[in-house]
C-alpha positions in Angstrom: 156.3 94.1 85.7 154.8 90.8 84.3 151.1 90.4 85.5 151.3 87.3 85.2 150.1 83.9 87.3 153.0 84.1 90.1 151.9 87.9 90.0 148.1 87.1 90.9 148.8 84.5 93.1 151.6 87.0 95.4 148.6 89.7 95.7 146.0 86.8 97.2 148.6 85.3 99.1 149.2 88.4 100.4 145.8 90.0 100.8 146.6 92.9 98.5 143.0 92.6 96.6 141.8 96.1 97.2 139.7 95.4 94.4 137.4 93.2 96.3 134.5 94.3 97.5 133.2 91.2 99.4 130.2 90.7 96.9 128.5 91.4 94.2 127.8 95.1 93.8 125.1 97.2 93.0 125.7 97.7 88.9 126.0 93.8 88.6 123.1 92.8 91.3 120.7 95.4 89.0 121.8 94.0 85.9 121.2 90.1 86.9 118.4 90.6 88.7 116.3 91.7 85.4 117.9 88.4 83.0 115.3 86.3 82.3 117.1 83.3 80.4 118.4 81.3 82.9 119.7 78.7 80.2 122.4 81.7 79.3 126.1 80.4 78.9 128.1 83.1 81.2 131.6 84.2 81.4 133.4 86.2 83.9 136.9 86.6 83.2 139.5 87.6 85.6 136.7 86.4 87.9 138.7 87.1 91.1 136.6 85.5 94.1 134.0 85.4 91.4 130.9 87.4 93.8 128.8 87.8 90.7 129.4 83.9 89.7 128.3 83.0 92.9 125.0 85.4 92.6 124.2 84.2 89.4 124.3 80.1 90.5 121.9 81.0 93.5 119.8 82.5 91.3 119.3 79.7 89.3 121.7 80.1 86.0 123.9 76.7 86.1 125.6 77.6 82.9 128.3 80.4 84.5 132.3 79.9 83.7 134.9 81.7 86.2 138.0 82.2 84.6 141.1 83.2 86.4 145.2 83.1 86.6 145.2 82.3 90.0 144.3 79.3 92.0 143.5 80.9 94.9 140.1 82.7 94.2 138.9 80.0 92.6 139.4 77.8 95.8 137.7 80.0 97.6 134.8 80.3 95.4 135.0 76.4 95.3 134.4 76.7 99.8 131.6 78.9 99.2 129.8 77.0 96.9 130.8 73.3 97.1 128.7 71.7 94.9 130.0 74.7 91.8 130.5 72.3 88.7 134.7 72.0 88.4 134.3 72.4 85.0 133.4 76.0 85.4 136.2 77.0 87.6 138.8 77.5 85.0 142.6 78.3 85.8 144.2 79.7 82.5 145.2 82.9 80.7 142.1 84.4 79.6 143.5 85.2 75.5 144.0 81.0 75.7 140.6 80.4 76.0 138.4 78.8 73.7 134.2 78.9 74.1 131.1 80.8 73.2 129.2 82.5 75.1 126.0 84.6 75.1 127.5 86.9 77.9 130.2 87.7 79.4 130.4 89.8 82.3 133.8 92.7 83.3 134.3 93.5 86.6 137.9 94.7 87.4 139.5 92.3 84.6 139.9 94.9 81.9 141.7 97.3 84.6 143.8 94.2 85.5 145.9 93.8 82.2 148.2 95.5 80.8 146.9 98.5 78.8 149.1 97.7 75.3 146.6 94.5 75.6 143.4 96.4 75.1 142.5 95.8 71.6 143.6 91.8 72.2 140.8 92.0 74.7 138.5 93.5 72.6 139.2 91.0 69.6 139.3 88.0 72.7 135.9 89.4 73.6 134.0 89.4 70.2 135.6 86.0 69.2 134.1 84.0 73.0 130.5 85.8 72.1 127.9 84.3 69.7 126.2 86.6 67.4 124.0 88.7 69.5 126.1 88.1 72.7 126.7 90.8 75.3 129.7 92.3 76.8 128.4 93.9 80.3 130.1 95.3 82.9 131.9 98.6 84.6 135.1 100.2 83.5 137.0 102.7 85.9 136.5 106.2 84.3 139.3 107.6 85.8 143.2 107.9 85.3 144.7 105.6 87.6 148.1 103.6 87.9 150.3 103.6 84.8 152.6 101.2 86.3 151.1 98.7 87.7 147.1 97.5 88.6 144.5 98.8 88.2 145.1 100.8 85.4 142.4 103.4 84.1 140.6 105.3 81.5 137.5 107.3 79.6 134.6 107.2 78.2 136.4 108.5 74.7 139.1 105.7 74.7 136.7 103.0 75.4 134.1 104.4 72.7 137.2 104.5 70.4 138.0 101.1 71.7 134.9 99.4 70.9 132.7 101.1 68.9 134.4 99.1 65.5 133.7 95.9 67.1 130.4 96.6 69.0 127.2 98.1 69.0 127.1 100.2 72.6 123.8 100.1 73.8 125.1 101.6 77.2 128.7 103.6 77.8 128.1 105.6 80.5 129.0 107.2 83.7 127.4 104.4 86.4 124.6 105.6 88.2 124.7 103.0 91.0 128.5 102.5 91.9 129.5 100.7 95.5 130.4 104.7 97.7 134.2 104.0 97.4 133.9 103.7 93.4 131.3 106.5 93.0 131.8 109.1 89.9 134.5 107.0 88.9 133.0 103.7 87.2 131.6 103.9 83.4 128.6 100.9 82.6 128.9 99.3 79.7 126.0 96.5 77.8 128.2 96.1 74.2 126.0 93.9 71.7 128.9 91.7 69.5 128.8 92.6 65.6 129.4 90.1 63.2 132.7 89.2 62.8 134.3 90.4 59.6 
């Protein structure tokens, strides 16, 4: 299976996006709502219809970047908020992207792609962030699909995963999960190391 941009843009066209929870949820709502700095430079990658980018710009941080392989949800992030700088709505593949950012911001990318692309993320991740950024978001903590979206994992493989690259502030199991994700989501706030 290539997950790849005709992939994506089958499983809107279709409505297959059982991902979507039809807004921001509780984890990232919690986690935005005590940011101070509204002058932070945001990226969600894999942003889907992009609930949390829309949070964030109605509460007052203009510098968030939606990055995705489809068209489609950034269209319809684009009807929601109309006056959402284009310039933020990016259409590429996220490991061609070039930036910096003081956070960025995982909700259901990492489970998206392919697992033999993990450490690529990782290294993708630490080279967008300036020193001191944040990587925050929720991982599944569960086995899931090993052939195809969403695909899962643990608490020890992402501490194996990141702790190199990373200093964890927070890996653990998520306290305030949507119901249907419940005992099943890990939070993570990651603070990028120095590159080496």
């Amino acid at each position: 299976m290539r997950l790849d941009q005709a992939y994506w843009e089958k499983r809107y066209h279709d409505g297959s996006t059982g991902w979507d929870a039809g807004g921001p949820t509780r984890p990232f709502v919690e986690y935005i709502d005590q940011l101070e700095n509204k002058h932070l430079k945001i990226l969600i990658p894999g942003a889907g219809n992009a609930y949390e980018a829309e949070y964030l710009y109605e509460k007052g941080f203009e510098h968030v970047y939606v990055i995705d392989f489809a068209e489609q949800p950034l269209e319809n992030l684009k009807k929601r908020i109309p006056d959402f700088p284009e310039n933020q709505l990016i259409q590429e593949d996220f490991f061609d992207h070039r930036g910096s950012y003081d956070l960025i911001l995982e909700q259901t990318f990492f489970c998206a792609i392919d697992p033999s692309l993990r450490k690529s993320y990782v290294r993708k991740i630490q080279e967008l962030l300036r020193p001191g950024g944040k990587l925050v978001g929720v991982l599944w903590s569960v086995a899931m699909n090993e052939d195809q979206p969403p695909f899962g994992g643990s608490l020890d493989e992402y501490e194996k995963l990141f702790d190199s690259q990373f200093q964890i502030i927070t890996l653990e199991p998520c306290y305030n999960s949507i119901k249907p994700r419940k005992g099943r989501e890990v939070f993570i706030n990651l603070l990028s190391l120095e590159l080496e």
